[in-house]
C-alpha positions as CSV (number, residue, x, y, z in Angstrom):
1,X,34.4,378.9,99.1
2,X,32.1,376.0,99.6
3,X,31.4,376.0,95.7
4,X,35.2,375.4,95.5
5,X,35.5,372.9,97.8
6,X,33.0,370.7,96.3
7,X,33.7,371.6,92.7
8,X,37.4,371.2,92.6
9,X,37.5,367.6,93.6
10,X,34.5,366.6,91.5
11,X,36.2,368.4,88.3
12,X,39.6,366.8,89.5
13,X,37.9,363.4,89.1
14,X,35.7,363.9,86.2
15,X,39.4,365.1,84.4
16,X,41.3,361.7,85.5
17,X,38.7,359.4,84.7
18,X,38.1,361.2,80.5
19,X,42.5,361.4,80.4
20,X,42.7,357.7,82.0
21,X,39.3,356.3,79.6
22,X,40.1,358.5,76.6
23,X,38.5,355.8,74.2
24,X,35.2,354.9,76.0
25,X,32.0,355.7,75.5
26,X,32.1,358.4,78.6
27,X,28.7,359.1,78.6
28,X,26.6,360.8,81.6
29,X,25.3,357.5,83.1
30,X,28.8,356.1,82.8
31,X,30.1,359.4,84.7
32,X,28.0,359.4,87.0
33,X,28.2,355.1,87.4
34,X,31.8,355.8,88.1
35,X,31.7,359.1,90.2
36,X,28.2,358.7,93.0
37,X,30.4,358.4,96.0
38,X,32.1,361.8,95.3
39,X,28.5,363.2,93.9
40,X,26.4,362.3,97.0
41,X,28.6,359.9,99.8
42,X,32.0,362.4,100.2
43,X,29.9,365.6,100.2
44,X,27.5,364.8,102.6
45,X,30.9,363.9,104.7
46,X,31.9,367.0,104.3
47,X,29.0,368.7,105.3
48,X,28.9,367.1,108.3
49,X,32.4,367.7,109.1
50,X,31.6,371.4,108.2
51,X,28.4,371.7,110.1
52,X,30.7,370.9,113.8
53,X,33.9,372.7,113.0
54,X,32.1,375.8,111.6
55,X,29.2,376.0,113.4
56,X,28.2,374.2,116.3
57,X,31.7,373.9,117.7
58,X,32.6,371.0,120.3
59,X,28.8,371.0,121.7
60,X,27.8,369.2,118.9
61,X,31.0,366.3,118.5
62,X,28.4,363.7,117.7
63,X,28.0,365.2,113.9
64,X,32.0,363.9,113.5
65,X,30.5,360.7,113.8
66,X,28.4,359.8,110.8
67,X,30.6,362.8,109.0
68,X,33.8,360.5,109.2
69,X,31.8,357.3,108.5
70,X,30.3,359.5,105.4
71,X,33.8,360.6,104.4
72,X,35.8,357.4,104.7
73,X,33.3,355.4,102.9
74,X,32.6,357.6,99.9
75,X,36.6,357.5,99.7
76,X,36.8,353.5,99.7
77,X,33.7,353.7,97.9
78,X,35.6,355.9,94.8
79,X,38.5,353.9,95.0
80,X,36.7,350.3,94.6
81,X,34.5,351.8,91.7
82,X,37.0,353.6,89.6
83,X,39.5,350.4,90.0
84,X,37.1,347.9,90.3
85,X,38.8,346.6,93.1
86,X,35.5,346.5,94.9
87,X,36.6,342.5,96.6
88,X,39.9,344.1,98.4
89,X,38.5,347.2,99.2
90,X,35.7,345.9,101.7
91,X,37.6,346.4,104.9
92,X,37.3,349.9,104.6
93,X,34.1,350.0,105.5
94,X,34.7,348.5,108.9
95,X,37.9,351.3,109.4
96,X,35.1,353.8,108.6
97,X,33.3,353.5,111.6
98,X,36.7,353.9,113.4
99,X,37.1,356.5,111.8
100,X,34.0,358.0,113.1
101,X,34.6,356.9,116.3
102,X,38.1,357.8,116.4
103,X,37.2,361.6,115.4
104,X,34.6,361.5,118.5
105,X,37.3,360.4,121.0
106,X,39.5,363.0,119.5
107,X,37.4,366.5,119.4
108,X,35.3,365.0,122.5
109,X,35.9,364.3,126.0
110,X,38.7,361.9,125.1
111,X,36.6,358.9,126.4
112,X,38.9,356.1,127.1
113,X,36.5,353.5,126.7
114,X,36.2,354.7,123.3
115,X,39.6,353.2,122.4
116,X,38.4,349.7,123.0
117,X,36.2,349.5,119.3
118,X,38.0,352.0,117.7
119,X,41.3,349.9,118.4
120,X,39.5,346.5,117.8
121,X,37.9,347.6,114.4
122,X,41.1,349.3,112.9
123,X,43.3,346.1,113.6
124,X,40.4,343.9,112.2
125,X,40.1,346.1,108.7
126,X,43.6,346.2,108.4
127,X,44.2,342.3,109.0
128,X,41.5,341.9,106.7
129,X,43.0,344.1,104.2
130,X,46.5,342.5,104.8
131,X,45.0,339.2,104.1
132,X,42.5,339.6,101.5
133,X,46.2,341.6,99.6
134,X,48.5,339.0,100.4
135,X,46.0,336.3,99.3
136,X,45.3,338.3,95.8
137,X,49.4,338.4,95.4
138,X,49.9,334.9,96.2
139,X,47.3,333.6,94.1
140,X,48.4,335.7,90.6
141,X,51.9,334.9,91.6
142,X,51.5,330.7,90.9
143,X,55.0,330.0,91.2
144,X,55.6,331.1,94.6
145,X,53.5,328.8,96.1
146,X,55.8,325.8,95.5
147,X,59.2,327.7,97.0
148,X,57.1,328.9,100.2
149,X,56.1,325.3,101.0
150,X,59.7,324.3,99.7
151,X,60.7,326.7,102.6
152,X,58.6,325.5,105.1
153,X,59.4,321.9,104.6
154,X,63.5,322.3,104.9
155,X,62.9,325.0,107.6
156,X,60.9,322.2,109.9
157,X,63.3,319.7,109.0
158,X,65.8,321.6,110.3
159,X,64.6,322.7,113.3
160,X,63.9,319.5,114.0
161,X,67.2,318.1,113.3
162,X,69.1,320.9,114.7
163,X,71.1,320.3,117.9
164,X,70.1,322.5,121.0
165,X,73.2,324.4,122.3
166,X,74.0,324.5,126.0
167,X,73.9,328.5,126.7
């Protein structure tokens, strides 16, 4: 079972990155350049995750921790390597420790206080994320730039210009 578990998704990978790169030179040290997050980050996730929900059970809630750190960074790690997006993708790391945290709040005692950096680092990797996109979509699209500050500029002017109604 645990063969399979790990197996599948490395052969999953390995088969999407030969039918997407079908022309280069694919050798082992490229593979395994492309593929060490789901070779040594994601699995040792996993075994974490495994080690508290099949064997130590909710006495041992602190192994969720650096399992869903492990997890969700080996996943942004893959994406950012096999994209080579590595420049948006850096926010994940900060939503990984939320995720870690967020997994100990959940299966634990349901600390309250907990919420506090869970809630503060999710809405700062996602701003981030939402900025760092938004900025890579302006900036490849170089004709926008002119009708947003178009938009601004007669938007102001009419605001100021407009007459306040008596409600």
């Amino acid at each position: 079972m645990i063969k399979r578990a790990i197996l599948a998704p490395v052969l999953l990978l390995l088969g999407v990155y030969l039918f997407l790169n079908p022309g280069g030179s694919g050798g082992v040290g490229e593979i395994f350049a492309t593929f060490w997050p789901t070779l040594f980050v994601i699995p040792l996730g996993l075994l974490f995750q495994w080690m508290y929900f099949s064997l130590v059970g909710p006495k041992g809630v602190g192994l969720l921790v650096p399992g869903g750190i492990l997890l969700t960074a080996g996943a942004v790690s893959q994406l950012a390597q096999m994209f080579g997006i590595w420049s948006y993708m850096w926010p994940g790391f900060i939503l990984a420790v939320a995720v870690g945290l967020f997994q100990l709040y959940w299966f634990g005692s349901r600390n309250k206080w907990l919420l506090i950096p869970i809630n503060i680092l999710t809405v700062l990797s996602l701003l981030f994320f939402a900025v760092f996109s938004i900025d890579s979509l302006l900036s490849r699209l170089i004709f926008v730039q002119p009708l947003v500050a178009i938009a601004l500029v007669l938007g102001g002017a009419w605001m100021l210009v407009e007459r306040k109604k008596e409600w």
